[in-house]
C-alpha positions in Angstrom: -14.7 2.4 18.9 -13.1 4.1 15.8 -16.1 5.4 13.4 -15.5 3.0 10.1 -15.0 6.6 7.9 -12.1 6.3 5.8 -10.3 8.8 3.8 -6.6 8.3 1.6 -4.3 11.1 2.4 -0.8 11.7 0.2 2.2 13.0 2.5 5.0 13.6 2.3 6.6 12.4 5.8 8.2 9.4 6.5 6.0 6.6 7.2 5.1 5.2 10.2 7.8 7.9 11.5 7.2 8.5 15.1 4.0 7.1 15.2 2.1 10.7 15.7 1.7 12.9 12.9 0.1 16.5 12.5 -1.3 17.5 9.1 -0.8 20.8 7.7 -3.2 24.1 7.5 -4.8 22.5 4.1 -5.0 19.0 4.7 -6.0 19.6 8.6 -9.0 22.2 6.9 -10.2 19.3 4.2 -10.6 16.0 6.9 -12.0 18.2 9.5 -14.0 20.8 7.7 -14.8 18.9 4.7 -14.9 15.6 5.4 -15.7 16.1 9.4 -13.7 13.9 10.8 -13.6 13.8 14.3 -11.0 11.7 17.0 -11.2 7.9 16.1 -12.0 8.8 12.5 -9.4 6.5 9.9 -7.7 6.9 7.4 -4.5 6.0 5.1 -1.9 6.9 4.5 1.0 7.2 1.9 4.2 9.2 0.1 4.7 6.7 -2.3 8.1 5.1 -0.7 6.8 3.6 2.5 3.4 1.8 1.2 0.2 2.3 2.8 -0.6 3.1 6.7 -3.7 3.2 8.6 -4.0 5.8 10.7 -7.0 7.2 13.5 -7.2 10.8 14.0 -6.4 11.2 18.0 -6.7 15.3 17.7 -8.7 18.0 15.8 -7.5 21.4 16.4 -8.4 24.3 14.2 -5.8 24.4 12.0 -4.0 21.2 13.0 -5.3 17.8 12.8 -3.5 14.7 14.6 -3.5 11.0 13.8 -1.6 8.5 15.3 -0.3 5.9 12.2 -0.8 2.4 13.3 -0.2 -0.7 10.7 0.7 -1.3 7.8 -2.0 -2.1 5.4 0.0 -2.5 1.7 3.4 -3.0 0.6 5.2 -0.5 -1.9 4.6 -1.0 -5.4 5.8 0.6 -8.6 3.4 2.0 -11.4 5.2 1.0 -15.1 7.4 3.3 -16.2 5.5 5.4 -18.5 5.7 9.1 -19.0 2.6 11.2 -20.5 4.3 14.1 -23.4 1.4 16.1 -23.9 1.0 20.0 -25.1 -0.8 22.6 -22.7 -4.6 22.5 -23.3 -7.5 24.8 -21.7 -7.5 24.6 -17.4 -10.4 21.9 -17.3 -9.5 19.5 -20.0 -6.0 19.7 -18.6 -7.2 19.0 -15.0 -9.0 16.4 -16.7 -5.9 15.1 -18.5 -3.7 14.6 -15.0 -6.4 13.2 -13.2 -7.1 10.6 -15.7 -3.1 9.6 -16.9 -2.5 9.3 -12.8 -6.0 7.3 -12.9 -4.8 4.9 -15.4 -0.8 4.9 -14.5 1.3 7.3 -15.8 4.3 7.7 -13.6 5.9 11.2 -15.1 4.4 14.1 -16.4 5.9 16.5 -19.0 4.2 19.6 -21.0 6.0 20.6 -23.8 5.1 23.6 -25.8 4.9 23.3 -29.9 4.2 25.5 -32.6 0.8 25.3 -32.3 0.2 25.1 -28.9 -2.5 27.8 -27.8 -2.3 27.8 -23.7 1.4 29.4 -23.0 1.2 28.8 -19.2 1.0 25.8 -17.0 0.6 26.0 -13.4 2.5 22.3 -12.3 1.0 23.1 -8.8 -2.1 23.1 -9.8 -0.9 19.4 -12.1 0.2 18.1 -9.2 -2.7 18.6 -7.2 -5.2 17.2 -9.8 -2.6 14.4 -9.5 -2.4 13.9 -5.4 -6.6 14.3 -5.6 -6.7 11.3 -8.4 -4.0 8.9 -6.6 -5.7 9.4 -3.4 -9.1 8.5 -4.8 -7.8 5.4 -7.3 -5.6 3.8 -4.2 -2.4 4.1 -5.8 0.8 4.0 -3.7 2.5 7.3 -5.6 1.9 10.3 -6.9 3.0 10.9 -10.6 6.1 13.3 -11.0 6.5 16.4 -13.0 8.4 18.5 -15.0 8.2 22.2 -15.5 7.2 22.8 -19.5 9.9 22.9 -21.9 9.8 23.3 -25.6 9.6 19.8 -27.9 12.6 20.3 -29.9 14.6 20.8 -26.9 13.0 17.9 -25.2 13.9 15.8 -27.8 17.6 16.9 -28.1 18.2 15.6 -24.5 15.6 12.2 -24.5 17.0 9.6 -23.2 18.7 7.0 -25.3 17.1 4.2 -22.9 13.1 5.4 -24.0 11.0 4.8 -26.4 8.4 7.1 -27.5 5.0 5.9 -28.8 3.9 8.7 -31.2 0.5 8.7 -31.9 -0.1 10.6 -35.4 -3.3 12.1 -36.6 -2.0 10.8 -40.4 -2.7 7.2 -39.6 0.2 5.6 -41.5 1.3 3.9 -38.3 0.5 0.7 -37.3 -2.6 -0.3 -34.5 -1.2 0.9 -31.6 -1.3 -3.0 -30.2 0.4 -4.3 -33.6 2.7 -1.3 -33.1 3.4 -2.1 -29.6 3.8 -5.8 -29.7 6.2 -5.0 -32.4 8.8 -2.6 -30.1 8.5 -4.6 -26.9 8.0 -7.7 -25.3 5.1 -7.7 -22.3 7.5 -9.0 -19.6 9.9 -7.1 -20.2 8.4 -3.4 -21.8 11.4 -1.1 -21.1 10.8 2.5 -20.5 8.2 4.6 -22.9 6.7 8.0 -23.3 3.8 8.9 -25.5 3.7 11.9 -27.0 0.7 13.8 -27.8 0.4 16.8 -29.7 -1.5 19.8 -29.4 -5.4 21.1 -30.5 -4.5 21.3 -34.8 -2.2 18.7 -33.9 1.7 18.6 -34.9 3.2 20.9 -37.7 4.6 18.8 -40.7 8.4 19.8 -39.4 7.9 18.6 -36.1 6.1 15.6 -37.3 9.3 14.5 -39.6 11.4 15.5 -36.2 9.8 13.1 -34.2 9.6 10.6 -36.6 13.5 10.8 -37.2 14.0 10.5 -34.2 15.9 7.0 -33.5 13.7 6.1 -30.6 10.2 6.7 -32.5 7.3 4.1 -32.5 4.6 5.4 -35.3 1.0 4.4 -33.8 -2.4 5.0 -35.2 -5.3 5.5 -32.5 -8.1 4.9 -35.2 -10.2 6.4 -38.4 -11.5 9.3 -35.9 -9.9 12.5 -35.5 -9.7 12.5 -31.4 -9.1 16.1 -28.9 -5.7 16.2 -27.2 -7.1 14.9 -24.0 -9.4 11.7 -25.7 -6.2 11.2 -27.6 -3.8 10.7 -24.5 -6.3 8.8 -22.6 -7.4 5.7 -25.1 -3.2 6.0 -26.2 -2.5 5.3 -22.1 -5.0 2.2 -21.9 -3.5 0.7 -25.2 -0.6 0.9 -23.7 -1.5 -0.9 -20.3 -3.3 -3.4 -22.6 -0.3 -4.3 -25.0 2.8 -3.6 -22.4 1.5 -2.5 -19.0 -0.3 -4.1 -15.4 -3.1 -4.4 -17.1 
């Protein structure tokens, strides 16, 4: 009888495949060493293309655990199409940040480096890994992409024409964010979006008239408070899912 233990795993084979599949050193070390699974332990499984698959662990080896994937448990779905802009911010808050945006959605992640961005490296290994942990955990389908960081005026100059970027300004002479919102797009049919979020000191004043020139801008105000980069991009993502999203 299979032990009712149950743990999400993100690969990256094809699902069901041939019906046997071996994890790697890492994931092999975490369901056996971790989380002691043993054989007839289950789990689930997804890559974000083939929805979800349980699976039984049928071999433990020391560096090489074995399940064999049985039946389908959820269809494929798609998260909206929203990407998370955001400026480098100190390891844990930015560990913080991924886990949360794949938490609440995001489908794309992109640092971009501005004037007064302080952290000048991002390790999009370690991004994506906060992201696999989160997607496991939340029982999402995928995993949220990313893109190596790139500077903001450069980001800009190659946007695409098709995306509309909700720009949250310290200033506050947008509109709410749901007035704003409800404004630019229509619920059933939302369109692609980004929302941009500046760095700790927030946006220069020539990169604030930048973005604001920019043809595909929507001007939103998150409030009277003054919020850090990470509380920021976290209550802009659920006005989002409130006003356009799954939500």
């Amino acid at each position: 009888m299979a032990k009712k233990i149950q743990h999400r795993l993100f690969i990256t084979d094809s699902l069901p495949g041939s019906g046997l599949l071996t994890l790697g050193a890492e994931q092999s070390h975490y369901l056996a060493n971790v989380m002691r699974a043993s054989v007839g332990t289950e789990a689930l499984l997804f890559n974000g293309q083939d929805g979800e698959w349980a699976a039984e662990v049928v071999e433990v080896k020391k560096k090489a655990v074995t399940l064999k994937v049985n039946t389908k448990t959820r269809e494929q779905t798609a998260e909206p199409d929203l990407w998370l802009v955001f400026a480098p911010i100190k390891k844990a808050r930015l560990d913080f940040m991924a886990q949360k945006a794949t938490e609440l959605g995001v489908s794309h992640l992109i640092p971009v480096y501005t004037h007064r961005t302080i952290v000048d490296r991002v390790k999009t290994d370690r991004l994506r890994a906060n992201a696999i942990e989160a997607a496991e955990q939340c029982e999402r389908l995928n995993v949220p992409t990313s893109d190596e960081p790139t500077k903001l005026e450069k980001l800009l100059a190659s946007w695409p024409t098709d995306r509309r970027i909700m720009f949250c300004d310290e200033d506050l002479s947008g509109d709410s964010a749901h007035e704003a919102l409800e404004k630019a797009a229509s619920k059933s049919d939302p369109g692609k979006w980004a929302i941009l979020i500046g760095p700790e000191g927030g946006f220069d004043d020539d990169e604030r008239r930048m973005i604001r020139a920019h043809e595909n801008t929507t001007v939103v105000a998150l409030g009277p408070r003054v919020l850090r980069a990470d509380t920021a991009a976290m209550a802009a993502i659920s006005l989002w899912q409130s006003a356009l999203g799954d939500w």
